[in-house]
N, C-alpha and C positions, 0 to 999 in steps of 0.2 A: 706763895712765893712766885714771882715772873720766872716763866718760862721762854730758855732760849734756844733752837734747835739748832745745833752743830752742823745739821746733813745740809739744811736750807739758807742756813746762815742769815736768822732771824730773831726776832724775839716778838713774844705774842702779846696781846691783852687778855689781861684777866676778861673772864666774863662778867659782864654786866651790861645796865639797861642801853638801849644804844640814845636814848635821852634828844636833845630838842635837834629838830633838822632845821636846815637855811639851807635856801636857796644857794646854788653857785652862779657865782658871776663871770659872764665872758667877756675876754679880755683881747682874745683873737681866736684867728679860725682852727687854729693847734696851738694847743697850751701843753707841756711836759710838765708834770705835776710832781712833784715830792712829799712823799708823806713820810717825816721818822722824828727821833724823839732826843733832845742831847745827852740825853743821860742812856742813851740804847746803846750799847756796845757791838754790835753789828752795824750800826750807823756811823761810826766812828771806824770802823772798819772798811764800810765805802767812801769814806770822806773823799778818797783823792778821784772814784768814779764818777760821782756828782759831781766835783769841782770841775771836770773834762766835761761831762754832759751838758753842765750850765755853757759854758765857752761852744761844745756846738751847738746850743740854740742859739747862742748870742751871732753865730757865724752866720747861721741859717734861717735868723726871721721867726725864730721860732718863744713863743712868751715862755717861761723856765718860772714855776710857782713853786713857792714852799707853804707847807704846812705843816701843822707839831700836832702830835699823834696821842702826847699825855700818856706813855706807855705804864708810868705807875704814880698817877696826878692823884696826890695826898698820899702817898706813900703806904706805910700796913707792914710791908715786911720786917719779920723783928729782925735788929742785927746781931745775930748768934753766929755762933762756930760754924753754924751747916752752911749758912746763907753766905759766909765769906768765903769757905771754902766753892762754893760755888762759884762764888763771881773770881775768885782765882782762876780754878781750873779754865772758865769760861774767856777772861782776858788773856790766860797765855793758850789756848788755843786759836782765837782769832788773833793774836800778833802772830802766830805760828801762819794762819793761812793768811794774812793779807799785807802783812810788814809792817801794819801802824804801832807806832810806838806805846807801851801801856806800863806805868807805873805802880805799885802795890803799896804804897804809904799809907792810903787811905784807908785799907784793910786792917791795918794796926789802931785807926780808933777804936776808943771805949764805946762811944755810940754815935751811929751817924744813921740818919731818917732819910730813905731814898725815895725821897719826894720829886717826881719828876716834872712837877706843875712848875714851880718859879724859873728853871732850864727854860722851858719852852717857854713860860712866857716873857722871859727876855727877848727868846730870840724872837717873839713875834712882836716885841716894844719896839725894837730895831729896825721892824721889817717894815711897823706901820713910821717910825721918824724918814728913817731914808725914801720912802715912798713920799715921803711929804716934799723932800727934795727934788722929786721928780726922777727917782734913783730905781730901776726896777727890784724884782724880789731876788733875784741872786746877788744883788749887791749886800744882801745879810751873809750871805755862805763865808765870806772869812770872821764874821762874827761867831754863826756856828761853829765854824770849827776853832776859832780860839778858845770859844767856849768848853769843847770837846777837849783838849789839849790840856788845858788847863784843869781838868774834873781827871782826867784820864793816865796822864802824864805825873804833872804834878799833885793829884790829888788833892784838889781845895774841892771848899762847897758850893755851888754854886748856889744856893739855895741863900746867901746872901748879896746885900747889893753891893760891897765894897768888891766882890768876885769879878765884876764887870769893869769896875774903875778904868783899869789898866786896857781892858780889850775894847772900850769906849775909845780912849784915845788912838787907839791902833787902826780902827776904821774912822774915825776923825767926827764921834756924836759926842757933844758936851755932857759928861757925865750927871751935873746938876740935871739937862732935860732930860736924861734918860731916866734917871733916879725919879723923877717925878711922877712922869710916865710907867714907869715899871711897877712904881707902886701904886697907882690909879685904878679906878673902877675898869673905864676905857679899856686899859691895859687887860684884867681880866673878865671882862668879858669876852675881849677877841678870842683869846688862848682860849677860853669854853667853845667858841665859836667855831674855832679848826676844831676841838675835838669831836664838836658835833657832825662836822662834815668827815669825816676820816668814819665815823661810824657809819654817817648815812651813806658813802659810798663802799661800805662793806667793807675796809680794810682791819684785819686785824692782826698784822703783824709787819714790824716795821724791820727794815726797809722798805717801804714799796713804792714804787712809779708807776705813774699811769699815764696813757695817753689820752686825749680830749681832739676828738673834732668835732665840731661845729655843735657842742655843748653833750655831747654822747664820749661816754669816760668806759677804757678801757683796759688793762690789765698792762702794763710793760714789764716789767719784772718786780719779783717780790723777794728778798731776801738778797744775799751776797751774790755779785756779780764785779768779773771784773772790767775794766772802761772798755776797752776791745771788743767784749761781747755786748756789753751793752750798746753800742754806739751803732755797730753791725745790726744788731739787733732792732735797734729804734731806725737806722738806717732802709730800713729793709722795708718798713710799713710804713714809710713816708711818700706819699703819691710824688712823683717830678716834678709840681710844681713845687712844693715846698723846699724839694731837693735846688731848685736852683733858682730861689727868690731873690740871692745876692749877685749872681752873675753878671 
């Protein structure tokens, strides 16, 4: 069963092998890195922290990356009494600490497979189409979180394609190319690809941010945080220049 730590406001990966590395690519001299998972219920918990941190890189000159983390990619857990009752307890505790909305419809199916692979690799179908626009990688963040809202909220699966229909049109990618792309090789290979790099840089519990300069990745916060401290925080370990690139 996934494991999610109440004190740290996380959820972890099962152990296993940490599987193929790649290289990381630089993209500037600090990159804010995001590493979490759609279907993490702590990640949906910082939704509205990342949405503020994306906006102060965007203020600040600063590259703001995503990455999917694959917190339970092909699924395994059975869905029984214990494993619902968990993800109960677990969602009204973080709507208790964070105020994000969370729905319990989903709890009342017969069977539902929490395969966190096709979540993420939507959102990285999205992240590689709008990229293709010339659009950077936060331009997926209201993808993710529609996608979160709608798994969380309303309880559907995301785990098919007709789940994205409606949040295609919301951020404005033609459902046909997304549909094509989502189900493509392309498509999964990348989603392998973040989760190879989330291994190789030793993350294994999502939320987490990292910071990057000048291709040296290191720790910003890992688990629940709220915009305030984090901003203060990422604030804090940003040399002057970066502090006042747009001035």
């Amino acid at each position: 069963m996934m494991q999610c730590d109440p004190t740290t406001g996380s959820c972890l990966l099962p152990d296993e092998s940490p599987g193929t590395q790649r290289q990381t690519t630089m993209s500037s001299d600090i990159v804010i890195r995001y590493v979490g998972d759609p279907m993490c219920s702590w990640c949906w918990g910082i939704s509205p922290a990342v949405k503020q941190l994306a906006e102060y890189c965007d203020q600040h000159g600063l590259s703001f990356v995503m990455t999917m983390g694959g917190l339970r990619a092909g699924g395994g857990d059975p869905w029984n009494l214990a494993f619902k009752a968990f993800l109960r307890q677990e969602w009204s505790h973080i709507q208790k600490k964070t105020g994000q909305p969370f729905g319990f419809s989903l709890l009342e199916a017969a069977q539902f497979n929490y395969d966190t692979e096709p979540a993420c690799r939507a959102v990285t179908t999205a992240s590689l189409l709008l990229a293709e626009r010339g659009l950077p990688s936060s331009a997926a963040l209201p993808f993710l979180a529609a996608t979160q809202y709608k798994f969380y909220v309303d309880g559907q699966d995301p785990k098919t394609e007709e789940f994205y229909h409606d949040i295609c049109d919301r951020v404005g990618l033609p459902f046909d190319e997304f549909s094509q792309t989502f189900t493509s090789q392309r498509a999964r290979v990348a989603v392998s690809q973040d989760f190879a790099l989330c291994r190789q840089w030793g993350v294994r519990s999502f939320p987490t941010l990292l910071l990057e300069r000048h291709g040296e990745i290191s720790l910003l916060s890992t688990g629940y945080v709220d915009s305030e401290t984090l901003l203060n925080h990422l604030s804090a370990q940003l040399p002057p220049v970066a502090e006042h690139t747009t001035e």
